[in-house]
C-alpha positions in Angstrom: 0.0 0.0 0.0 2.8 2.4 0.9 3.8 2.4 -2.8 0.4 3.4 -3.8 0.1 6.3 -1.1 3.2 7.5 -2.4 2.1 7.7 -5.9 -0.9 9.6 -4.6 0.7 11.9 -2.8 3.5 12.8 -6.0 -0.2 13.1 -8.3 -1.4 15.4 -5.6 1.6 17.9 -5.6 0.5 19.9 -8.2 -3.3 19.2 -8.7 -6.1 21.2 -8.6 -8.8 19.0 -8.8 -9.6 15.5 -8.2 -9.0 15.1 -11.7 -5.6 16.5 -11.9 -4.9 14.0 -9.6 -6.0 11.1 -11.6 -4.4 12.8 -15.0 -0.4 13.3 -12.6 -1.4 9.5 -11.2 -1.5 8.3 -14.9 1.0 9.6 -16.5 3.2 8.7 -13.5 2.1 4.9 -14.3 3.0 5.5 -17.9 6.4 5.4 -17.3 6.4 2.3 -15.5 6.2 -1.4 -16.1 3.4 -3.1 -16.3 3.3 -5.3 -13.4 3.5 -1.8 -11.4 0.8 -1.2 -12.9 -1.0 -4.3 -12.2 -0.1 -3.8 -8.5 -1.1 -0.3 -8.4 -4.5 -1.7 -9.8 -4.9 -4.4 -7.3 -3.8 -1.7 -4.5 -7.0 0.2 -5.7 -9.6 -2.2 -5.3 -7.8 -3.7 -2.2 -8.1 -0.2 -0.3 -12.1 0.4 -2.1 -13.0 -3.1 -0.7 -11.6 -2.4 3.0 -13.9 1.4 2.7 -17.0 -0.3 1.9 -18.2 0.1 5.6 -22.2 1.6 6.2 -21.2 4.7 8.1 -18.8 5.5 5.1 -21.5 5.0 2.9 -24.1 7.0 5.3 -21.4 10.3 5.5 -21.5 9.6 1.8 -25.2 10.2 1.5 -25.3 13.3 4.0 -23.0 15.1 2.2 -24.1 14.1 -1.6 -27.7 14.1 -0.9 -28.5 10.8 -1.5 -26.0 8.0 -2.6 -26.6 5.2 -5.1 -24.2 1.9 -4.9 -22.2 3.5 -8.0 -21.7 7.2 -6.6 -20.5 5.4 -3.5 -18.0 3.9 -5.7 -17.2 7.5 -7.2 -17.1 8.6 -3.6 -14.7 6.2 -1.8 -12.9 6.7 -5.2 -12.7 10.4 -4.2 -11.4 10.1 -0.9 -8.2 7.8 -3.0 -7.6 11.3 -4.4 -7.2 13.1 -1.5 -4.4 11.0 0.3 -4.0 8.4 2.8 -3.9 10.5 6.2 -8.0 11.4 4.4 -8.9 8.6 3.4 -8.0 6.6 6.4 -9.5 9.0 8.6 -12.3 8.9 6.9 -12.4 5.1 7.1 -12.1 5.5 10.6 -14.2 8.5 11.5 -16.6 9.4 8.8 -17.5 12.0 10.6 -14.4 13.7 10.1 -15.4 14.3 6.7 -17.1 17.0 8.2 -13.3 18.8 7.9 -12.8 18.1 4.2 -14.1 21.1 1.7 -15.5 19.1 -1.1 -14.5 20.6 -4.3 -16.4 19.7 -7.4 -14.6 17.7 -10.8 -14.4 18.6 -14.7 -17.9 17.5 -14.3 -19.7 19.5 -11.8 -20.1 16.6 -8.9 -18.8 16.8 -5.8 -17.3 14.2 -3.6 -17.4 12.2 -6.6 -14.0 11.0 -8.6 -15.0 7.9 -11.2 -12.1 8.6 -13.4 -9.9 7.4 -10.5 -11.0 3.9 -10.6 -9.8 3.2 -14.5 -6.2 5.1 -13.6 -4.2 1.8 -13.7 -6.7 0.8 -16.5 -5.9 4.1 -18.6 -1.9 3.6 -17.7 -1.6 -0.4 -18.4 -3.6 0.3 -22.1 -1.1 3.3 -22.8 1.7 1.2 -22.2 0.8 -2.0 -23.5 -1.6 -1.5 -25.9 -4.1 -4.2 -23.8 -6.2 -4.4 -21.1 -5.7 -5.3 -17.8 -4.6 -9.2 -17.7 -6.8 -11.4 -16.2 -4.8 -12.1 -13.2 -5.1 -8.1 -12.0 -8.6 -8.9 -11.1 -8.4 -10.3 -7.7 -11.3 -12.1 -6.5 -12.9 -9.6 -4.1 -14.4 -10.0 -0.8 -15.9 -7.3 1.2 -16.6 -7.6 4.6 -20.3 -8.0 5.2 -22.2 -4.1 5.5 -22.5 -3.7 9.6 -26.2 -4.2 10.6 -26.2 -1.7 13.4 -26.1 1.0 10.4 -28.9 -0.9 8.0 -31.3 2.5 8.9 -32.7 4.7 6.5 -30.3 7.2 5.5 -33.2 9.5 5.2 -34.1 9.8 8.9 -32.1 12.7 9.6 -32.4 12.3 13.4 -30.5 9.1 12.8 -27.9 10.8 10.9 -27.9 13.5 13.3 -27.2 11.1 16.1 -24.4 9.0 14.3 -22.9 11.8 12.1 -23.3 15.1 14.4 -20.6 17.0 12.5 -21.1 16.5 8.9 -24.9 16.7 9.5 -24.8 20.3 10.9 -23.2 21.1 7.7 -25.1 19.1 5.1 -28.2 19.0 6.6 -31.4 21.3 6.8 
């Protein structure tokens, strides 16, 4: 992992936007080898499996408005882009989100960062031509969703209760 923070943290010297990030993170990759690439890859998904957690997935719909399976992908994918010390914080605390200023990409969302799942994907096919090989798709396992936060992320009282901080901010 300390290999892909470390590329995170070079694409992040000089970026902007979420999307600067992934554009320094590719390019970076570009002038790699392709099993670098492949690790960088399986890094990804190792460190989007370990955020799939409920309360990360409730801050998530506080501070978007609402969040779909997919935009929690773009979310957690997000987070990547802002570092480790972020990301793990957030892992740990979602409610520390509540200290992050959300800044929107090319496309207008905020919190959101889909471009940053494909980075490896972008650098391996600019390098080699090819996609991914079959063996940089790990089989996956999340850790089961934690019942004590299967509530409806609608009942603001709720969020108010678990998520105090980000819900002064992003709620009504």
């Amino acid at each position: 992992m300390d290999t892909f923070w470390a590329l995170i943290e070079q694409a992040r010297a000089d970026a902007n936007t979420c999307c600067d990030v992934v554009a320094n993170a590719t390019a970076q990759l570009t002038s790699r080898p392709a099993a670098e690439i492949v690790a960088t890859h399986q890094a990804l998904w190792r460190l989007m499996d370990a955020s799939y957690l409920h309360p990360l997935w409730a801050a998530a719909h506080v501070i978007r408005g609402g969040c779909s399976d997919d935009s929690f992908d773009y979310f957690r994918a997000y987070l990547l882009t802002q570092g480790r010390h972020v990301f793990e914080s957030a892992v740990a605390d979602p409610d520390s989100l509540a200290d992050l200023p959300l800044l929107p990409d090319e496309y207008g969302g905020t919190g959101v960062c889909e471009d940053m799942l494909s980075v490896a994907w972008d650098a391996h096919r600019a390098v080699t031509g090819a996609d991914l090989p079959d063996e940089a798709w790990e089989r996956r396992e999340r850790l089961p969703l934690d019942p004590s936060w299967d509530f409806d992320f609608e009942d603001a009282a709720e969020m108010r209760r678990r998520l105090p901080r980000l819900s002064a901010i992003h709620l009504d």
